[in-house]
Structures are given as structure tokens and as C-alpha cells.
N, C-alpha and C positions, 0 to 999 in steps of 0.2 A: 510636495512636502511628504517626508515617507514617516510611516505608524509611530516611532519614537520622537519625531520631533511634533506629532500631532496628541500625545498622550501625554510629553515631558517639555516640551519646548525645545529648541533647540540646541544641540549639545557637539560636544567634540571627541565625545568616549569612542574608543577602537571595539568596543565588547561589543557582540552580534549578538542580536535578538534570541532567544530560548523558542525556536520556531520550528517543530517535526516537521518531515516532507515525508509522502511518500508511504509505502501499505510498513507497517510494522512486521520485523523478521527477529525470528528464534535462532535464524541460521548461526550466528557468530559468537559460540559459545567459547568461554575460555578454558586454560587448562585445566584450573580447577572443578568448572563446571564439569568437565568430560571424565574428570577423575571420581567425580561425587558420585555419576552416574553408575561409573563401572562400581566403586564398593556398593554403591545402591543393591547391583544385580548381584554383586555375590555373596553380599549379607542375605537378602532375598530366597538364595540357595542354599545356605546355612540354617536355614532357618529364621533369623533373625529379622523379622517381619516389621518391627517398628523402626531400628535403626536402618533398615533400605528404603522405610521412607521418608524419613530425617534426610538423607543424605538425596531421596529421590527431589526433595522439594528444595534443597538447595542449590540443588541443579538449574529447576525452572525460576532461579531467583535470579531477574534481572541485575545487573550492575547499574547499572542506568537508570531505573527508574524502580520506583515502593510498589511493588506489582505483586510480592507474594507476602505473608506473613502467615506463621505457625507459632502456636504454643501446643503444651500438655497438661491435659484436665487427666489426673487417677491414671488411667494405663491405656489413656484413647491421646492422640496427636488430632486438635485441631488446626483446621486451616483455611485460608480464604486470598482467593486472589482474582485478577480486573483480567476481563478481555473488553477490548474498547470501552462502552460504558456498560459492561454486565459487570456485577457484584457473581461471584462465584464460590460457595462455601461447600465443605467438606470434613470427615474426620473418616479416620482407622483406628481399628483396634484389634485385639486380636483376634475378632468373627467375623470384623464385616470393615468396607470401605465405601462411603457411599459419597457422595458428588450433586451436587444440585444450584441451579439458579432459578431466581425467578424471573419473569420475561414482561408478566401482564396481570393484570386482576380482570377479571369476565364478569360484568354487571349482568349479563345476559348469555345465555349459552345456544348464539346463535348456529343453525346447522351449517351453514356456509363456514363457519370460523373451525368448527371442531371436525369438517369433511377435510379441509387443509391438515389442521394437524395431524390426521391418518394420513394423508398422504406423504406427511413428513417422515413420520413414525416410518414410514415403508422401505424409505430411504436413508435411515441413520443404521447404525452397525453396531452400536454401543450403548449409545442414550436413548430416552423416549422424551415424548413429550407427553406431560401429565399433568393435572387438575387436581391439586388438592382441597380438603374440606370448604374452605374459606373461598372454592372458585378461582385463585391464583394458578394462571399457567407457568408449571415450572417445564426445565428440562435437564432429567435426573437420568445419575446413574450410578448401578450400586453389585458388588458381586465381593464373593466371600475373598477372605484375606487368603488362602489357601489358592484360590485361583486369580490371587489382584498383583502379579509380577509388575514391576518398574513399565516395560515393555507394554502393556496391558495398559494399563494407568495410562501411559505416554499419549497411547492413539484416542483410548475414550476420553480424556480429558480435553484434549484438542478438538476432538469430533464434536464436546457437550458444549465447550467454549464458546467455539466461532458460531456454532450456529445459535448459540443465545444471544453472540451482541448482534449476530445478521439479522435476525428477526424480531426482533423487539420493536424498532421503530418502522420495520414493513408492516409487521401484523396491526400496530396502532395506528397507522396511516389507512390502511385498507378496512380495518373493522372497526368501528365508531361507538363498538360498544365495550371496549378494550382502552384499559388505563392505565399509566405506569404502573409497576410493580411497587416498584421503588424510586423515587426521586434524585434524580442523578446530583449527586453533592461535588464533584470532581471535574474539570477541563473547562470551565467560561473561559473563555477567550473573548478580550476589547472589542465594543463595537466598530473601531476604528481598523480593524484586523479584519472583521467581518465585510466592511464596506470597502476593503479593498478586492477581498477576494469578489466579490458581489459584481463589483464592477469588471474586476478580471475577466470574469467566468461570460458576462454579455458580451463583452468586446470581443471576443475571442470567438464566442460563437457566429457574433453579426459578421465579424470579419470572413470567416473561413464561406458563409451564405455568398456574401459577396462576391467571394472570388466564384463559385459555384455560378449564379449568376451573372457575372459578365461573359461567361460562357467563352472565354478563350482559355485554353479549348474544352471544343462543346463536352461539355459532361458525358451527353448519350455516345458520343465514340470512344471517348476515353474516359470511363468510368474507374477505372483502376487506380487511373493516376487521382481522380480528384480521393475516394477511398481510403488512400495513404495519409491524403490533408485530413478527414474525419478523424479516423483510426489516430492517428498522432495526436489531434485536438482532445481524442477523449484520454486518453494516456495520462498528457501532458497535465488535462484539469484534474483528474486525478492523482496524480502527484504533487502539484503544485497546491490544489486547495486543498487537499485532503478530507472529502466530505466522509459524511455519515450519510444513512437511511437511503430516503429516496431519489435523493443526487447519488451515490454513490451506487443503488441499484442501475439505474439509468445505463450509467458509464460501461458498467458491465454489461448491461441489456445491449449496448450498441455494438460492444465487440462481439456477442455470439450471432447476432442480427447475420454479420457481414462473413462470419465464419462457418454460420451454419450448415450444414450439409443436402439440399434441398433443390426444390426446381428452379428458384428463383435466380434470375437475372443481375450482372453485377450493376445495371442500372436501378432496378430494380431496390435492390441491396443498398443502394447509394441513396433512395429519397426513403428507406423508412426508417434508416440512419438518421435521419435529416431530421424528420417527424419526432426522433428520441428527443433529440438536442431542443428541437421547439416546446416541447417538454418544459425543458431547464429555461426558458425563455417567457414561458406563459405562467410558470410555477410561479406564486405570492414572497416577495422581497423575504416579507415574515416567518414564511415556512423556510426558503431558503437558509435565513437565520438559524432556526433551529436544528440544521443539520450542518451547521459548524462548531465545533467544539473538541475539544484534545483531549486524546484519549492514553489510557497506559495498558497494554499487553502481557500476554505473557507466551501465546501462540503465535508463528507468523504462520501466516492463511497460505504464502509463496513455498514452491519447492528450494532449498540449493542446488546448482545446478556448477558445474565445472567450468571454465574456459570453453572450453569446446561448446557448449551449448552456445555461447553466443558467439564462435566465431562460426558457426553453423547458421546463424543468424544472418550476420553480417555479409556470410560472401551470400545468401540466398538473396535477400531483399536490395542490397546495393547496386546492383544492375541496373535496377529499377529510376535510378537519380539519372541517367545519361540523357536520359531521352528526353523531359525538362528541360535539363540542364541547357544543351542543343538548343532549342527552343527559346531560350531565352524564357521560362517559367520559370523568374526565379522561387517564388513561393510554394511553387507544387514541389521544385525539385530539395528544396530547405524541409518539407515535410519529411522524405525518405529517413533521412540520419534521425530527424527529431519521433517517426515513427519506431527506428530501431533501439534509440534510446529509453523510451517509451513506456512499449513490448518487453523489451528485459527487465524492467522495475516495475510493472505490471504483473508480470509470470513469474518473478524469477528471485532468488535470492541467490544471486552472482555472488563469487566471491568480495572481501572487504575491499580491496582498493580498484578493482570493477567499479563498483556501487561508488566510490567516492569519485572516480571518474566521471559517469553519466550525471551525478550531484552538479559538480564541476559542466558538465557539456551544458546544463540546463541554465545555472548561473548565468553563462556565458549568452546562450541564445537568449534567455527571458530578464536579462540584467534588470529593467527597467521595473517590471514586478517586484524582485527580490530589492531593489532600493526603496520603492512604494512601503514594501515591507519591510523597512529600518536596517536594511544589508547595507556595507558598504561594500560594494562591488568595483570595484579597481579595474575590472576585464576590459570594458567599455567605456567609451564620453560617452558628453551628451548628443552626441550625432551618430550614435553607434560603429564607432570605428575601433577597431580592436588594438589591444594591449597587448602586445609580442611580451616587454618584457613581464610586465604583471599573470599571464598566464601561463608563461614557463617557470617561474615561480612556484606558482600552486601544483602547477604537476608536478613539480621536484619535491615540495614537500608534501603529497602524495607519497611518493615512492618512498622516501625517508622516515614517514610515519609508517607504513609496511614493513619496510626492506627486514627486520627480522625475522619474519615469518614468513615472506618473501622477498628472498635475496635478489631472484635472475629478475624480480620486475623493477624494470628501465623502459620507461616509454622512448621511442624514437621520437623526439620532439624534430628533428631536423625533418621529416614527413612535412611540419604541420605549413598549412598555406594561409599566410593572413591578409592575402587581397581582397577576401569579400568575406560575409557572411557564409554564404553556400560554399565557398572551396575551404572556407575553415572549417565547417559542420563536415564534411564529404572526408577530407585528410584528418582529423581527428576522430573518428569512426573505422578506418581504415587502419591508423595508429592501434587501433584500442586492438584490431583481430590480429596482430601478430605479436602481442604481451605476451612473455615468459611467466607463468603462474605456478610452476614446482613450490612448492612448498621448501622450506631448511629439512634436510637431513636428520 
């Protein structure tokens, strides 16, 4: 029974769930946003310090979601706007611009807790982290109007941002004597939502143990291949569940584990990988709970990146599928495409109909989830056999919701192979690296 017939009963409505996937991006701003920006900078130039940033904050004004709001008190512009769950306020005027959230209140001002924040402080460029009166750790930051350029504003406000919603719920988790700041009033999300991802996120991990364990083939000589299955597993729950805190640390912990630069062994590599995920497996139902919740942005934490970035991608890692493949692994070698799908929505803010693609690949491999989770997903039956015409479909209207702002993108659907799962994942990855992505003229 999927989330909407368990919260409404059962229904026959075509409308899809209001459900985010996946890390939130700044990348895809419109025309007007890019215009806002540029009077931003040349009002800025002129002098004219209050309307560049009128014109700066409607820039970072989402379309999609209540992420920014401003008024003007006398001859100061204030303002306030969300990164995941940080509340983040500020105002200008003509002496000064200052920036601040708060993260935590400190019943106690343990040396372990405020040795960390130096440590942090060591490593930001713009913001600090600070204690004011009342013991509230904020993370502020403030520099005269004279030197506070669009450009300036841009980097520190992004730098104050992400690292307020990143740590708020690490530092509360690790220090016991640290208490919300602020009580988060925004994102509950259904218990019924929660208990699917809950069961998602075990399945998913017992499964990938399993395969690990039956040991064909043995892990210890092909470490690589099983690596791909991890590495894709953590992507994938990350995109799909979209956690917070210490699930969402985790995730990240496990890709620098296997990427890091060190003496360690890719065997090695492979079981303290393993050890992350038992983590997420030993972790209390309860706690997991509270690190589900929807959140609204205003920074994406992802680089944009060109075409080229992922078909740099795609010819590096796709090699990698044959040797599976051969082998008759169909699960390790279904990893490869689902690990490159991944990696680019992990790292990357690809272009828009990129991103609606790997959307699209993930629908398609994970249908059974996203119907769990009130999608009607048309890709697949119930025996997971794929829909030729239901999925050329979507990629047509794909390209036809772009096609003005990108004309030459035309996927070669005649590529695509729909005799199995794995030669559909393999030729639709393949499809994706020789896309025309020129922009209109």
C-alpha cells in the first residue's frame, strides 16, 4: 500500500506526492535572478549600497520555495532566510552588514565542545563561531558596507549557512550539554513517510551485506567491484531518503573512508565502509526518526558542473560494468551505472535536464520505493519488467520541457536496450554521455 493510500485511503488522483529528492541546488537560477544580480553589482559600484542589495536578495530568492524574506525598518534592509533547518537573520545599512544564526544554547561550556569550535573557526574564511551573552552558540558574520560587495556577501553567506544547518544537529548529538537553539517549526513530514524510508534504508543495507557475504565473488580479490555496490548504496540513500544530521554525516563519512588518500587497502576500505552502514543499522528507530524532516534552502552545498564533467565520469567508471557483467553478477554490475548516477547528484549540480535524467534513471531502477512512496510510476509492473513505451515518453518530455534553453538536447532513445534491468541501466548511462548540452544562442 503506498504513503497516500495509507494517510487518505485509497484514491485514483494522477497528482504526485510534494516529495524532494536529493541534496538541494542554487545552481538553476532564472533570467531574472542573473539580471538582479548583475544590477546588484553595478548599483554596488555606483555607490548605491542599499538597492544592490534589494536587488542582491532577490536574486537568492527561491521560486520554488519561502526561503528568503526582507523588509525596511528607517534606512537598514532586514532579512532572514532557511538553510535546511537553520533560521538565518541579518540586516544592512549604510555602516555595516551583519549575518548571523544560531546553532545551540550551552548549559555548560564544556572544553571538549568549545576546543571543536576553534577548530572550526580555523577553517571558515568569513564567519566565526561565537557565544554570545546568554551562552547561545551562533555563527556570525559581519564587515562594513564599504567592503560588503554582492560578490563578498555571496561566498560568506553560503560559507555561514551550510555550516549552521551542518552542525547544529552533529554538535547536539555529540555534546549532551547542548540544546536546540531554536525549535525547528518547519518540515514534519508523516509518520508513514518516515516508516517507509526506515524500512528502505535496512533493506537496502542487509541486502548489499548479503551479497558481500555470499562471497561470490570473494570480496578479498575483488574489492573493487563490491566498493562500487557500497559507494552506490550510500549515494543512492542519500538521494532517496534525504536525511539530516547523523544519517546524513554517515553517508558522507563513507565516501571519504574509500576515497581517502592513505595506506589503507581497498579491502580494507571495504569493511570500515561496512562498519559506517552498521552504524545506520545499530542506530535507535527513534533517532533515525529525527533525522527525517524537509527542509527549504537557499544555498546548494553541490558545485554546477558542465556536461563534460559527467561524460568524464561516465567513460572513466563504465568500463568497470563488463567484467560483472561477463560473469553473470548481475547485482554488482547494476551497481556501476546506479554508482555513476549517484556520484553526479551527490557532487554535482549537472545541468537541468541532466538532473531530470538521473531523477528519471532512479524512478526507473527504484520504481517499487517511489510507489511505496505514493508515485505512480508507469516504468515498471509488478514483476519488474520495463515499459519501452511509458519511458520514452518521459524522456521526450524531458527534452520538450528543456528544449528552449536547450534546443540540440535529443537523447538517442534508439541506444536504449530493454531486455533486462542491467542492459537498460548500462545503455541509458551511455545515452546520457553523448547529450548535446549547448545552450540557445
Amino acid at each position: 500500500m503506498s504513503l497516500l493510500d495509507r494517510l487518505f485511503g485509497p484514491s485514483k488522483k494522477t497528482q504526485q506526492p510534494d516529495i524532494s529528492f536529493g541534496r538541494y541546488t542554487d545552481a538553476y537560477k532564472s533570467e531574472a535572478q542573473q539580471a538582479a544580480f548583475d544590477r546588484s553589482l553595478e548599483a554596488f559600484e555606483r555607490g548605491e549600497h542599499m538597492s544592490a542589495y534589494r536587488d542582491f536578495l532577490f536574486f537568492l530568492k527561491d521560486e520554488q520555495t519561502d526561503n528568503i524574506d526582507w523588509k525596511e525598518e528607517g534606512d537598514a534592509l532586514i532579512f532572514e532566510f532557511w538553510q535546511g533547518s537553520r533560521r538565518v537573520t541579518g540586516f544592512a545599512n549604510s555602516e555595516k552588514v551583519k549575518v548571523e544564526s544560531k546553532v545551540a544554547r550551552a548549559d555548560d561550556l564544556n572544553v571538549g565542545f568549545l576546543r571543536r569550535l576553534m577548530e572550526y573557526n580555523f577553517n571558515l574564511k568569513f564567519s566565526r563561531f561565537a557565544l554570545d551573552p546568554d551562552t547561545t552558540l551562533c555563527i556570525v558574520f559581519d564587515t562594513h558596507t564599504l567592503d560588503g560587495a554582492p560578490h563578498k556577501l555571496l561566498q560568506a553567506m553560503r560559507e555561514l549557512a551550510i555550516h549552521a544547518d551542518k552542525q547544529d544537529d552533529l554538535l547536539l548529538d555529540e555534546f549532551k550539554m547542548l540544546r536546540p537553539a531554536e525549535e525547528r517549526t518547519f518540515g514534519d513530514i508523516p509518520d508513514a513517510e518516515k516508516e517507509i524510508k526506515f524500512k528502505y534504508l535496512r533493506q537496502e543495507i542487509e541486502r548489499v551485506f548479503a551479497e558481500i557475504d555470499a562471497g561470490k565473488p570473494d570480496p578479498n580479490q575483488f574489492p573493487g567491484t563490491y566498493a562500487y555496490m557500497l559507494l552506490a548504496l550510500a549515494f543512492r540513500l542519500d538521494y532517496l531518503v534525504r536525511p539530516e544530521g547523523f544519517m546524513m554525516d554517515v553517508l558522507e563519512k563513507i565516501h571519504s573512508i574509500y576515497f581517502a588518500k592513505n595506506n589503507q587497502t581497498p579491502q580494507v576500505k571495504v569493511q570500515n565502509i561496512r562498519r559506517e552502514f552498521q552504524k545506520l543499522l545499530d542506530r535507535p528507530k527513534e533517532a533515525l526518526f529525527k533525522e527525517m524532516y524537509r527542509t527549504r534552502s537557499t544555498f546548494g552545498v553541490n558545485p554546477p558542473v558542465n556536461h563534460g564533467t559527467m561524460v568524464g565520469l561516465i567513460e572513466g567508471e563504465m568500463p568497470n560494468m563488463e567484467w560483472p557483467m561477463q560473469q553473470n553478477h548481475e547485482a554488482l554490475a547494476l551497481a556501476v551505472p546506479q554508482y555513476i548516477a549517484g556520484f553526479a547528484l551527490f557532487h554535482y549540480a549537472p545541468p537541468k535536464p541532466v538532473r531530470e535524467l538521473l531523477h528519471l534513471f532512479f524512478q526507473i531502477t527504484e520504481s517499487e520505493f517511489f510507489r511505496e512512496m505514493g508515485f505512480q510510476i508507469p516504468y515498471t509492473d509488478a514483476s519488474g519488467r520495463l515499459s519501452k513505451v511509458e519511458i520514452l515518453k518521459e524522456i521526450k518530455s524531458i527534452a520538450e520541457r528543456n528544449r528552449i534553453q536547450f534546443p540540440y538536447f535529443k537523447p538517442d532513445t534508439n541506444r536504449l536496450d530493454f531486455a533486462s534491468m542491467v542492459l537498460f541501466a548500462k545503455s541509458y548511462i551511455l545515452m546520457m554521455k553523448d547529450l548535446n548540452l549547448n545552450k540557445a544562442e
